[in-house]
C-alpha distance (Angstrom), angle and dihedral (degrees) to the residues before:
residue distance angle dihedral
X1 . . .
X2 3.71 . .
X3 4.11 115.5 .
X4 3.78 128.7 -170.5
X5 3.93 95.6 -124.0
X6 4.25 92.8 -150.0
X7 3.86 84.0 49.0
X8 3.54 97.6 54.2
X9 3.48 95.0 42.7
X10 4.10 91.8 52.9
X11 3.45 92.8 43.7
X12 4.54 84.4 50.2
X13 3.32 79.2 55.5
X14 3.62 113.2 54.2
X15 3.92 82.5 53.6
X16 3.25 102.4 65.2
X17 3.77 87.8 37.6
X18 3.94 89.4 63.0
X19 4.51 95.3 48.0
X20 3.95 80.4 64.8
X21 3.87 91.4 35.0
X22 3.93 118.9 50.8
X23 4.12 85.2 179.8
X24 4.09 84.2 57.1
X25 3.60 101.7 62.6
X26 3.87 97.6 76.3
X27 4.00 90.2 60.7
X28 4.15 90.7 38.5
X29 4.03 88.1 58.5
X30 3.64 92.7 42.2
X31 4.21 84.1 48.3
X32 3.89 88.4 47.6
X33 3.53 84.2 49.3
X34 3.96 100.1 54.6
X35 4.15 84.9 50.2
X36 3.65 106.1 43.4
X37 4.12 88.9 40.3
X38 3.90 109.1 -117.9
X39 3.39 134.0 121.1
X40 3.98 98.9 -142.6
X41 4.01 136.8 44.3
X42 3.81 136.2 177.5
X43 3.81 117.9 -165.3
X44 4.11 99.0 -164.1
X45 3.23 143.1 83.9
X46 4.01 161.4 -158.0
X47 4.00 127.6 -55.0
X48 3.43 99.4 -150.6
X49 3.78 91.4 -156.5
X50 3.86 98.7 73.3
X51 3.88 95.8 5.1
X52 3.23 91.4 -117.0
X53 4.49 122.6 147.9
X54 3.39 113.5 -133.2
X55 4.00 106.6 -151.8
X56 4.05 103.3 -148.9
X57 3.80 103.1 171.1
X58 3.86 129.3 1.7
X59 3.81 137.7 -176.9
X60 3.55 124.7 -162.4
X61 4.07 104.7 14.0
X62 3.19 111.9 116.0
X63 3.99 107.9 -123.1
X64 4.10 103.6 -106.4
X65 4.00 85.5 51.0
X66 4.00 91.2 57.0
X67 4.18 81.3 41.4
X68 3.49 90.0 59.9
X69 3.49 99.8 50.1
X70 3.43 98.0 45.0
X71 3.84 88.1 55.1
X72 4.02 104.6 31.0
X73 3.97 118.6 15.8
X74 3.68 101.7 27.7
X75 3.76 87.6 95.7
X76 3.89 94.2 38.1
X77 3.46 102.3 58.6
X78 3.46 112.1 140.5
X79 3.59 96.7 -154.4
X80 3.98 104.4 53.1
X81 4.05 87.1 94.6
X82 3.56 88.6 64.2
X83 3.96 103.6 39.9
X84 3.86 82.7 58.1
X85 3.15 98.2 62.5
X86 4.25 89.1 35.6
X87 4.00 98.8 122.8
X88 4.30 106.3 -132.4
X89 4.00 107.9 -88.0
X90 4.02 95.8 23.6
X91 3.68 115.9 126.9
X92 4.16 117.8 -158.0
X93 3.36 126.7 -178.7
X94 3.55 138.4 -164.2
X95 3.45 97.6 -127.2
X96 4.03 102.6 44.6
X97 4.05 83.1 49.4
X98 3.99 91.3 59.5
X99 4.11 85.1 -118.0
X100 3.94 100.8 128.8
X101 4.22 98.8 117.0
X102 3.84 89.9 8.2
X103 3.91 91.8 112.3
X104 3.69 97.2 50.3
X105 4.04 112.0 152.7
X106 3.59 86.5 12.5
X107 4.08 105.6 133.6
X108 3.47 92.2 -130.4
X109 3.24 102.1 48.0
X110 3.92 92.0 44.4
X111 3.32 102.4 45.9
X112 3.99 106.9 22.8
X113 3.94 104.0 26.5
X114 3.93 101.9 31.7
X115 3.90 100.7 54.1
X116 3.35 92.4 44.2
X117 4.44 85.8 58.0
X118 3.87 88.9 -126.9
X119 3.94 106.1 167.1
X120 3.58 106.9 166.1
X121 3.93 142.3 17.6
X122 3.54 138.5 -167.1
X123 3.97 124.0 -167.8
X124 4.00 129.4 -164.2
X125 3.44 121.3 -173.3
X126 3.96 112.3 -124.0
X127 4.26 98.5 -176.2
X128 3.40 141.0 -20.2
X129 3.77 133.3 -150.7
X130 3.54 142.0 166.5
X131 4.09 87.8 -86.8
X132 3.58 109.5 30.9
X133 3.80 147.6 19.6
X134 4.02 117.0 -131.6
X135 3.70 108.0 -148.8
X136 4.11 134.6 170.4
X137 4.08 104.4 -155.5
X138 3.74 119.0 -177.3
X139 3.96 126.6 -169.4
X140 3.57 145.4 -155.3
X141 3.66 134.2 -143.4
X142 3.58 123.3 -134.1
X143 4.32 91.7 -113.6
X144 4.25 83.0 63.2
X145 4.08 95.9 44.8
X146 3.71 125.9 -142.7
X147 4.09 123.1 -23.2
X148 4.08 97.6 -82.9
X149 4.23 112.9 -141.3
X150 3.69 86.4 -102.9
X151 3.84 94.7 58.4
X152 4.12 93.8 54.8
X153 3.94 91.1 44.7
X154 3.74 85.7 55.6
X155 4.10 91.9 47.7
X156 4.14 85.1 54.1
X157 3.52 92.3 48.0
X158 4.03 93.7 58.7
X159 3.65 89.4 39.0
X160 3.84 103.2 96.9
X161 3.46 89.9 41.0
X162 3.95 96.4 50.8
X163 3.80 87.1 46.6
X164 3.72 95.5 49.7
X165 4.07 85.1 48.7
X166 3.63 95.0 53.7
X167 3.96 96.4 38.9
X168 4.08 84.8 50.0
X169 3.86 90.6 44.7
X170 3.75 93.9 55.6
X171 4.02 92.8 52.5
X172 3.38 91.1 49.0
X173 4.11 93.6 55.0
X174 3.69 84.6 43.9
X175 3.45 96.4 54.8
X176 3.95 90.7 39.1
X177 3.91 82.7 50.5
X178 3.94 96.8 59.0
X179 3.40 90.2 37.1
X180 3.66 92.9 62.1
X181 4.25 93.7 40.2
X182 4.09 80.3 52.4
X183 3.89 88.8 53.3
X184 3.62 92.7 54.1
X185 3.54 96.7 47.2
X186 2.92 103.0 50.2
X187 4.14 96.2 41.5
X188 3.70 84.4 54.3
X189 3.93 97.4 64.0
X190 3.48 123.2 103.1
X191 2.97 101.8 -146.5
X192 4.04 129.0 68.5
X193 4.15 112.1 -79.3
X194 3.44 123.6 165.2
X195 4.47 126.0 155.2
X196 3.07 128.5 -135.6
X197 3.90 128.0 -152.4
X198 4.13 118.5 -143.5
X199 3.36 97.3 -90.7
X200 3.57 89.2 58.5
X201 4.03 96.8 -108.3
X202 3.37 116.1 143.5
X203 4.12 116.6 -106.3
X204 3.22 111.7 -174.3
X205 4.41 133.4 -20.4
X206 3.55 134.4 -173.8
X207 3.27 135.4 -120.3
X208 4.50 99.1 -102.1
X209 3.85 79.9 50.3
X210 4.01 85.2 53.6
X211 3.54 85.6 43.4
X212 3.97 87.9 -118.9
């Protein structure tokens, strides 16, 4: 596999740009895109609970397609058995599988999959917990041909660093999050609150300690 080391590294980058940027992400997928060679990507994943994918950022869907899964196939996916039981950092694709044509007269396949002139897909798994499966899955349109080896070593090769990305983007929304329910809390007291940090700078007051 031969990779352009100043497009690697810019690609790297936009990652970690987007687990401190939610608004990044669309642009990172669209750059992971450009260097792994598809033309579509869905960072998401499954809810094991109901089996249902939740699609959290997409590049190049066209809106009414993303629409219609949320509303009709999500729960008819016939590949949700096997993400579950996708071990974190595996890659499978249609292709190396011998799956192209295998879901013929499946609705899905007709009527989401087909239109849209998907030919191939490959799947890595980002994180797993007792709830939910994290995966990145890119496709291929029939005009670009099945994923070639070169394409899936380039998908493992951004895989630690999409991982870390995601896993640092969802402490920094947690963190955000209790920061926020703190906020409230303590901007709902009546009586006078304000924090102080070590150095004796004031953090954060509310508004009876403003006198608001």
């Amino acid at each position: 596999m031969s990779v352009n080391l100043d497009e690697y590294s810019a690609v790297v980058g936009q990652v970690y740009e987007a687990s401190l940027d939610v608004s990044a992400w669309e642009r990172t997928l669209e750059a992971t895109c450009r260097f792994v060679g598809a033309s579509k990507a869905v960072l998401g994943g499954l809810v094991l609970r109901d089996r249902q994918y939740d699609l959290q950022v997409c590049v190049g869907y066209e809106p009414g397609w993303i629409d219609l899964f949320h509303t009709k196939y999500a729960a008819l996916n016939p590949l949700s058995n096997a993400t579950e039981n996708q071990d974190v950092g595996e890659v499978r694709w249609f292709s190396e599988r011998g799956l192209i044509g295998a879901f013929d007269g499946d609705p899905m396949y007709e009527q989401w999959v087909k239109p849209q002139g998907i030919l191939d897909l490959a799947e890595v798994v980002i994180d797993r917990s007792i709830a939910h499966v994290g995966t990145l899955t890119y496709s291929r349109v029939r005009a670009e041909g099945v994923f070639p080896a070169e394409s899936i070593e380039r998908i493992k090769l951004l895989f630690p660093h999409m991982r870390r990305s995601v896993l640092i983007s969802r402490v920094l929304k947690m963190h955000r999050r209790g920061e926020g329910e703190l906020a409230a809390v303590i901007g709902g007291l009546a009586a006078g609150v304000f924090m102080l940090a070590g150095s004796g700078e004031v953090l954060r007051r509310n508004a009876a300690q403003c006198g608001g």
